[in-house]
GUMIBA-837465 format. One record per residue (C-alpha): residue in three letters; x, y, z. Coordinates in Angstrom, 3 decimals. Each point is the difference from the previous one (the first is absolute). Last residue first. Layout:
ALA X Y Z
...
! end
This chain:
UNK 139.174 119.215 -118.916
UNK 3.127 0.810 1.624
UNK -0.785 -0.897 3.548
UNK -1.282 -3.458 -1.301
UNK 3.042 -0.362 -1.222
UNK 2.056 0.645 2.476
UNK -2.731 -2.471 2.425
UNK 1.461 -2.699 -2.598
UNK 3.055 0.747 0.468
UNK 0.288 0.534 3.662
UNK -1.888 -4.298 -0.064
UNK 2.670 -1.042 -2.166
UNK 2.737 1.388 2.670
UNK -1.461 -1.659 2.967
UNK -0.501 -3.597 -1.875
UNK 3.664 0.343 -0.862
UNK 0.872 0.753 3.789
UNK -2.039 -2.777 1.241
UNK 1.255 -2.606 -2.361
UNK 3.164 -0.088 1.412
UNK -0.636 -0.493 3.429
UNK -2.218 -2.663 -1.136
UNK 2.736 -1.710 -1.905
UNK 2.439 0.552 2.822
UNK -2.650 -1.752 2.074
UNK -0.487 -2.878 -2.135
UNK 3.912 -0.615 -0.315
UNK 0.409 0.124 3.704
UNK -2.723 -2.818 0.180
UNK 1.445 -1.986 -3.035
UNK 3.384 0.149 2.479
UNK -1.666 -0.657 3.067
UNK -1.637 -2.943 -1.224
UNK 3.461 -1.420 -1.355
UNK 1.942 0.813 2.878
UNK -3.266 -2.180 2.216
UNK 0.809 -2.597 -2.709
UNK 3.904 -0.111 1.063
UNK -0.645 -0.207 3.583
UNK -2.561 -2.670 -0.435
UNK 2.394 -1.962 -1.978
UNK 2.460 0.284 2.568
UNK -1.776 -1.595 2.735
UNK -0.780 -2.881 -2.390
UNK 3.125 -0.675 -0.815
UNK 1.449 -0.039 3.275
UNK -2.730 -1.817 1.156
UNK 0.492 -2.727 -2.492
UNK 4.448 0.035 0.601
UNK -1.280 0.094 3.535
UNK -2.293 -3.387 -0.310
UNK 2.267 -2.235 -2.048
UNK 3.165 1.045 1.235
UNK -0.741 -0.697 3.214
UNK -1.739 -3.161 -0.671
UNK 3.722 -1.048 -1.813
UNK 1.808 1.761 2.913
UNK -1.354 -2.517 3.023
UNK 2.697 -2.924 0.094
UNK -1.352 -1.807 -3.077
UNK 1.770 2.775 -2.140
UNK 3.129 -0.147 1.843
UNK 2.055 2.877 0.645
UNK 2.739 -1.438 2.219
UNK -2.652 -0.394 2.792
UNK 1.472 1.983 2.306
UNK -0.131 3.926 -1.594
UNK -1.637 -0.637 -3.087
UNK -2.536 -2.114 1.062
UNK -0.846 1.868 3.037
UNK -0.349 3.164 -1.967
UNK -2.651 -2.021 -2.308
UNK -2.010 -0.800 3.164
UNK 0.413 3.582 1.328
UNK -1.348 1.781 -3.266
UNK -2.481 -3.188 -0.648
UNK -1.510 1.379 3.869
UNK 0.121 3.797 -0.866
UNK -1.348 -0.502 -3.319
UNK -4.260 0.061 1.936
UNK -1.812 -2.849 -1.032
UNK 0.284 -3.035 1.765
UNK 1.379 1.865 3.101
UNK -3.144 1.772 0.195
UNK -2.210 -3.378 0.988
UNK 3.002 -0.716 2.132
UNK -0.365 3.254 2.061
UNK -3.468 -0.636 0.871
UNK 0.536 -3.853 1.013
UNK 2.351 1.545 2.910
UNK 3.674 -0.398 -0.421
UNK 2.306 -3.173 1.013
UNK 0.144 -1.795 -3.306
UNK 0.850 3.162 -1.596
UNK 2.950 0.078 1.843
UNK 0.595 3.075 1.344
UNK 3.081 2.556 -0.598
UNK -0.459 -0.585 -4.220
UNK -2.887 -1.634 0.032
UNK -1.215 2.699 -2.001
UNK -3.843 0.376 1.450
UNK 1.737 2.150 2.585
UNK 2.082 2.008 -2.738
UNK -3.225 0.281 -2.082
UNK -1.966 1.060 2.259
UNK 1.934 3.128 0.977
UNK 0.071 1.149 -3.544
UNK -3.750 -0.925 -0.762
UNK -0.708 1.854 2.701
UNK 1.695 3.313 -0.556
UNK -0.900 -0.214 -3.747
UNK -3.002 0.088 0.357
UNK -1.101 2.930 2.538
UNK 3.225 1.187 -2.322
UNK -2.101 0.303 -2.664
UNK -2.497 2.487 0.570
UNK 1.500 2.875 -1.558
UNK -0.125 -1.713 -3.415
UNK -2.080 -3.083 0.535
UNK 0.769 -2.148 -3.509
UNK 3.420 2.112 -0.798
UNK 0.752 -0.382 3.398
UNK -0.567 -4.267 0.189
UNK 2.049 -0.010 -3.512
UNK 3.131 1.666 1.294
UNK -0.387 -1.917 3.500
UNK 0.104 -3.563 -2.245
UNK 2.747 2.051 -2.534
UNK 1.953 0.336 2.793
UNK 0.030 -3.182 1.277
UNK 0.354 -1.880 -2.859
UNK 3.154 2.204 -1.353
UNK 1.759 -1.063 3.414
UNK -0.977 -3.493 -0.268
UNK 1.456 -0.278 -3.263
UNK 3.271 1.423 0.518
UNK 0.540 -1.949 2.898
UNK -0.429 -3.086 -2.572
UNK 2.408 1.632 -2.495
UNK 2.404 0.572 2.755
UNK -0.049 -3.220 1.913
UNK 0.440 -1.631 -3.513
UNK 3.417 1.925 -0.305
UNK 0.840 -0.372 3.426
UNK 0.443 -4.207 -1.089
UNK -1.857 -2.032 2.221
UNK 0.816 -1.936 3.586
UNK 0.445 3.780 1.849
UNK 1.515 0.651 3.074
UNK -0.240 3.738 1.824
UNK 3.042 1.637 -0.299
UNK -1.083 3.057 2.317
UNK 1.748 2.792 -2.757
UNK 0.272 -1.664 -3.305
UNK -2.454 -2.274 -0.180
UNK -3.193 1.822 1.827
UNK 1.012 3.555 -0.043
UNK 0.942 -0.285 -3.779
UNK -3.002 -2.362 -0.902
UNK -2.109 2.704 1.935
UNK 1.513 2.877 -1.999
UNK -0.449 -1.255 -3.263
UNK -3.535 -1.090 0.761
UNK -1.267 3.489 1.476
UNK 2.157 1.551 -3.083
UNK -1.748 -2.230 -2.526
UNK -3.439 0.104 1.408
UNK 0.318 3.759 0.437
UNK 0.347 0.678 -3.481
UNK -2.884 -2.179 -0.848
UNK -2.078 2.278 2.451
UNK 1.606 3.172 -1.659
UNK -1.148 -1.214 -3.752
UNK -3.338 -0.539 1.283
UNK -0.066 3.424 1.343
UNK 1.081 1.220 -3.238
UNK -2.512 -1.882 -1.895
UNK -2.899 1.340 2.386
UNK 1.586 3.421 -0.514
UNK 0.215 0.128 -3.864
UNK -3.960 -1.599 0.063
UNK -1.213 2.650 2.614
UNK 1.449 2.671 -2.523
UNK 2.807 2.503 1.169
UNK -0.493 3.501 -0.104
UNK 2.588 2.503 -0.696
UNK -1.454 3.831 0.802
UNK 1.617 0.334 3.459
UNK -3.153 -1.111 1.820
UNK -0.193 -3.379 -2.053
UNK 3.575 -0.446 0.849
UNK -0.163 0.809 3.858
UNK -3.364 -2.303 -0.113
UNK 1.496 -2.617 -1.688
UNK 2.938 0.233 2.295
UNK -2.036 -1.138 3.319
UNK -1.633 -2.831 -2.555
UNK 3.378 -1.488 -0.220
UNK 0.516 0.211 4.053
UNK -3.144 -1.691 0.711
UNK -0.370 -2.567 -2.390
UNK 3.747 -1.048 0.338
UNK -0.802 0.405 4.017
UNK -2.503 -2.391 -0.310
UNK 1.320 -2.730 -2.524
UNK 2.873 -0.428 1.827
UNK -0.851 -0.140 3.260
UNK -2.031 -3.320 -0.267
UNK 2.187 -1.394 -2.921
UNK 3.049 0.751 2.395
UNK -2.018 -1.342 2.647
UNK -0.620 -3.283 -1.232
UNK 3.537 -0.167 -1.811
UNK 1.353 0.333 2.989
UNK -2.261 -2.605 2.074
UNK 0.880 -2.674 -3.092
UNK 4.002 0.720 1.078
UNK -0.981 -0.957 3.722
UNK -1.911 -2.637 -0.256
UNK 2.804 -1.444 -2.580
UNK 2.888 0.639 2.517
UNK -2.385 -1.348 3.017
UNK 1.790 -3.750 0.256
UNK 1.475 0.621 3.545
UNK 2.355 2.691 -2.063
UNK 1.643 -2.787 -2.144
UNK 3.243 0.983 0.960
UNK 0.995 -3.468 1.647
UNK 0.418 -2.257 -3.263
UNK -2.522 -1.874 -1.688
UNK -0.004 -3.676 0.337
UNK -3.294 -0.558 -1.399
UNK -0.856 -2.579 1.974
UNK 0.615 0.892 3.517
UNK 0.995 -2.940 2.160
UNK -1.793 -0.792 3.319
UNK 0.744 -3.398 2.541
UNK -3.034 -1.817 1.449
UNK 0.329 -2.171 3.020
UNK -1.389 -3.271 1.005
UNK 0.829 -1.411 3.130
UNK -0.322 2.871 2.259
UNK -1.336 -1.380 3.571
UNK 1.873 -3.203 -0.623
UNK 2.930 1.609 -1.603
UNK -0.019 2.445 2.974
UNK 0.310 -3.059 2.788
UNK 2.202 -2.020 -1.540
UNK 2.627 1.150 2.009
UNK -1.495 -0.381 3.403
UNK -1.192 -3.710 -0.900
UNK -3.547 -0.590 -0.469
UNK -1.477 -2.512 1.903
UNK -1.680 -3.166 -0.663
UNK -3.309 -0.949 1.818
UNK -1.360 -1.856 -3.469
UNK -3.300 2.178 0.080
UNK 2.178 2.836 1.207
UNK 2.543 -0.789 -2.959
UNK -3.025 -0.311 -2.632
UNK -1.925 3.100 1.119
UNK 3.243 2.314 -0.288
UNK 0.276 -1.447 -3.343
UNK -2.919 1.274 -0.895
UNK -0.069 3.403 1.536
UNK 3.369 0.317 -1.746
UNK -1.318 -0.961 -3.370
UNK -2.951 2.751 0.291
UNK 2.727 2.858 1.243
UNK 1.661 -0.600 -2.872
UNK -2.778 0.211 -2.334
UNK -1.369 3.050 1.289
UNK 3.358 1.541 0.031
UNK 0.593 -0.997 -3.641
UNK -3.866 1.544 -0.749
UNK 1.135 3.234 2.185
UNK 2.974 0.349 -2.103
UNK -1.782 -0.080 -2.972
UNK -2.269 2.935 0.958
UNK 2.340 2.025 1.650
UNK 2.394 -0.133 -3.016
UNK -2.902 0.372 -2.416
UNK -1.247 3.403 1.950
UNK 3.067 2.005 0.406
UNK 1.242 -0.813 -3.113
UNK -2.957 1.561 -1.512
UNK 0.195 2.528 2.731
UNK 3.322 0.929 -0.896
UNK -0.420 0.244 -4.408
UNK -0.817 -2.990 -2.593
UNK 3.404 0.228 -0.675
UNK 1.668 -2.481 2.647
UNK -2.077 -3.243 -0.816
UNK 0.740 -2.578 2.435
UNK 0.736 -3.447 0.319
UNK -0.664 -1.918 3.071
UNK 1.571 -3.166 0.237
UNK -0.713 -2.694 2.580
UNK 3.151 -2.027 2.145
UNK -0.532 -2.683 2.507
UNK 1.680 0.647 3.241
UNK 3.048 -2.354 0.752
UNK 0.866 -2.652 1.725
UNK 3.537 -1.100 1.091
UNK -0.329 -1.721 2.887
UNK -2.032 -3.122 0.659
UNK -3.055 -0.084 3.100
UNK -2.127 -2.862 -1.713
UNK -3.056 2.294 -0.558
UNK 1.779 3.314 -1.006
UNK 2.401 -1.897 -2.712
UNK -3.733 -1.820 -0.887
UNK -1.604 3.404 -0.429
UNK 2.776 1.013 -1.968
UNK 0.129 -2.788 -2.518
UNK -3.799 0.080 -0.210
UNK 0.341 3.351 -0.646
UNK 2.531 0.050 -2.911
UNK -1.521 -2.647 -1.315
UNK -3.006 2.056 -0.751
UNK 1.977 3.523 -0.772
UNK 2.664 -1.822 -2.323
UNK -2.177 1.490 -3.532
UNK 0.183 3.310 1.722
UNK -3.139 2.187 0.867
UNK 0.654 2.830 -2.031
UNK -1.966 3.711 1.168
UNK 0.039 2.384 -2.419
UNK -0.790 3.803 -0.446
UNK -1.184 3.593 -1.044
UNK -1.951 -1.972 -3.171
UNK -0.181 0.525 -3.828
UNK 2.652 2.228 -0.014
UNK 2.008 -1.934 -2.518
UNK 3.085 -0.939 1.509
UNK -2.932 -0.925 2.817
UNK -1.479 -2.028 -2.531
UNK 3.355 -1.402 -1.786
UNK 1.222 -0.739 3.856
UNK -2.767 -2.128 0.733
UNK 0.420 -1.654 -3.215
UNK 3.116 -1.110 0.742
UNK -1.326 -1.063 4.095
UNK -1.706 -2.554 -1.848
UNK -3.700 -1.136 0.213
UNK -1.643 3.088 0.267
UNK -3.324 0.665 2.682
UNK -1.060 3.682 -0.718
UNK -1.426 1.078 3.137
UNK -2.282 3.356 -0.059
UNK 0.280 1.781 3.186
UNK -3.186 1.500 1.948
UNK -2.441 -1.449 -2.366
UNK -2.557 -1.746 3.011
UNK 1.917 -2.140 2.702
UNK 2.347 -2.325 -1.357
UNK 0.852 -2.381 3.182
UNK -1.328 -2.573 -2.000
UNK 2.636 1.176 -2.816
UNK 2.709 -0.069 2.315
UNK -0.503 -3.044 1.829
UNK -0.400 -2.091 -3.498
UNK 3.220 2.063 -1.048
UNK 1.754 -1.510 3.714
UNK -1.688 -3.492 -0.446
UNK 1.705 0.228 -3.934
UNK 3.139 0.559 1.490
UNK 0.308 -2.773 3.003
UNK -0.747 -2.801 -2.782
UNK -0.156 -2.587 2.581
UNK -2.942 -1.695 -1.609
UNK 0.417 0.926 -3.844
UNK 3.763 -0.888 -0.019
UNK 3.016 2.402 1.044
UNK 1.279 1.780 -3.000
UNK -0.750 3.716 1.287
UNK 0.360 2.568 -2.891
UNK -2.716 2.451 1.058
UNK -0.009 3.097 -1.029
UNK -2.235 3.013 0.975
UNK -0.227 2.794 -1.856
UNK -1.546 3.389 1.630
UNK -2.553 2.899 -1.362
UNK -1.647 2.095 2.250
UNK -4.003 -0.589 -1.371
UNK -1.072 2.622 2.617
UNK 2.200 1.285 2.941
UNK -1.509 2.152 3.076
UNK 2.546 1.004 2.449
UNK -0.246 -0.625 3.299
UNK -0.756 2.811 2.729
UNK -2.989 1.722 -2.446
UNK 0.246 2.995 -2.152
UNK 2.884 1.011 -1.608
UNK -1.985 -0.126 -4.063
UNK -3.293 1.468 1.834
UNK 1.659 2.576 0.413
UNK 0.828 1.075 -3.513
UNK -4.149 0.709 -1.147
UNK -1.152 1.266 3.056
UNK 3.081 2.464 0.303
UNK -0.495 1.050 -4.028
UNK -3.506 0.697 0.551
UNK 0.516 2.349 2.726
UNK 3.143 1.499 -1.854
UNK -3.061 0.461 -3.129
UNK -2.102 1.733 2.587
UNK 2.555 2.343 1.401
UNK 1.268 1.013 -3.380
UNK -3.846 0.462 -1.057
UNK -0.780 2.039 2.882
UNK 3.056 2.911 -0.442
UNK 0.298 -0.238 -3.846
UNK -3.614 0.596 -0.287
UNK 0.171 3.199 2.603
UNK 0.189 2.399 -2.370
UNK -3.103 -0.861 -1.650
UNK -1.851 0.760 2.731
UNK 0.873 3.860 -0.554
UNK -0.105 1.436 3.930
UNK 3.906 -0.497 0.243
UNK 0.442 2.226 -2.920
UNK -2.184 3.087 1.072
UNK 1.894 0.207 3.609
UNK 3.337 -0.249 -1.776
! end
């Protein structure tokens, strides 16, 4: 034991695990960091519909507001001019929400500020809409309802101040009654768009089914490796060995395998044990599943065939960055500029986008699963292409060493011939 703990080599996995969960901690924290959290480019719809004319056009002073008080990318407004095509976007997943500004909300006003002015019953609070977009996860939700609710807030609380103003500067006073509609005269009322039902999971389902198939890959393609080339070696001792192209293909043939049983039994666990809901058929859920599964592990496949031994340093990181970078749990609005420039690139995020689709967007191309497709039907290709030639160079490599091994004992046997005859001469 003494003689093995003073090789130096036998302490790699020791140093280099801590190092790489060193990196991993700077890397990730960064993403919880700070008391607020950080949004870039969050995308929101605002609508107005407001019919009052161009000087008491309450609506377009409130966008005019919100665009002045615009500060740097930290949401990105789209400005519609129907709450229809609000609801195609966010049908869409174009944007987490909506807020409508009602084509009434003008008059509306002036009718309650003079109700509030002149002391009548019978007023009420002007109404806003805030639509919502329930699949884009929690936080997502999270973060459009706060942030359109504080912009109906903002405005209310600006009309009250106003009126306020106008009845001290007149010396009337507010009745007991009317007090809350004068210190809450515009409110905002919150409909979710998609209408999905309550066993959505918070949204996570597709997170959680991309993580699988992460890990599965990640897992996967190890202990195939390991295990298969365990038996090799009992083969190759027994007399029966196995060529490096025979057990690359077979460990391919495991990983695909796995994909199907990994999928099969997710889709069963999923639908027909938790019920999750589902807009698209489980059919295309499969096949896409499917896909992400066989990505995966032919990405970690490829990465250990490139770095053998040294893959996992790799793969380990790649994994873990990928389900951060995923937008899956986190926005990708709300991560670090690090983890987008990954995002761009790495399937996890088109994995979770096309999920999304599938699972609340009814499966609609526009929705996020045409890009998906796109990029993971090219990786998938691509991953597996490099499996397949590395089978190839391993088979023309086991073929020039059987050749060799051949060739050896022929040469041996000439050259005892020709010293025979020497002999006999």
């Amino acid at each position: 034991m003494k003689k093995l703990l003073k090789v130096k080599f036998a302490w790699f996995p020791v140093w280099s695990t801590a190092v790489l969960m060193l990196c991993m901690i700077c890397v990730y924290l960064p993403v919880f960091s700070g008391s607020t959290q950080k949004l870039t480019d969050f995308p929101l719809i605002v609508v107005n519909e407001d019919q009052g004319i161009p000087s008491m056009n309450l609506g377009q002073k409130m966008m005019d507001n919100l665009v002045e008080r615009q500060n740097g990318h930290s949401f990105k407004w789209t400005i519609e001019s129907s709450k229809e095509k609000a609801l195609e976007e966010i049908k869409n997943n174009k944007a987490y929400g909506a807020l409508v500004i009602p084509s009434n909300y003008s008059a509306s006003l002036a009718q309650l500020q003079k109700t509030l002015m002149t002391g009548e019953a019978g007023g009420k609070a002007v109404n806003l809409e805030v639509l919502l977009n329930e699949g884009g996860g929690q936080m997502a939700t999270s973060v459009a309802s706060n942030a359109l609710g504080t912009v109906a807030t903002s405005a209310s609380t600006g009309i009250s101040n106003e009126i306020k103003a106008s009845m001290m500067k007149q010396g009337i006073q507010v009745s007991p009654q009317a007090t809350s509609l004068l210190d809450a005269p515009v409110q905002a009322t919150t409909a979710n768009v998609l209408g999905l039902p309550a066993n959505v999971n918070k949204g996570m389902t597709p997170f959680m089914i991309v993580l699988i198939s992460s890990i599965s890959g990640l897992m996967g393609a190890n202990m195939i490796h390991g295990y298969l080339g365990k038996i090799a070696e009992g083969m190759a001792r027994k007399g029966h060995p196995l060529s490096s192209a025979k057990l690359l293909l077979t460990e391919l043939l495991m990983g695909m395998i796995l994909a199907v049983l990994v999928t099969s039994a997710l889709l069963t666990f999923v639908f027909g044990i938790f019920g999750s809901a589902h807009t698209a058929s489980i059919w295309r859920i499969y096949l896409f599943m499917l896909l992400c599964c066989l990505t995966m592990y032919f990405l970690f496949k490829m990465i250990s065939l490139f770095l053998g031994k040294w893959g996992m340093l790799a793969m380990f990181p790649i994994n873990i960055l990928g389900i951060f970078a995923s937008g899956g749990a986190i926005p990708l609005t709300t991560l670090p500029d690090f983890h987008r420039v990954f995002s761009s690139f790495l399937p996890t995020r088109y994995m979770v986008d096309g999920m999304r689709a599938l699972f609340y967007y009814h499966g609609h191309m526009q929705a996020g699963l045409g890009t998906a497709l796109k990029y993971i039907v090219t990786y998938f290709i691509m991953f597996l292409f490099v499996c397949a030639a590395m089978v190839i160079m391993a088979h023309h490599k086991d073929k020039k060493g059987k050749s060799k091994q051949e060739g050896e004992p022929q040469q041996g046997a000439s050259h005892g011939q020709e010293m025979g005859l020497l002999a006999a001469e």
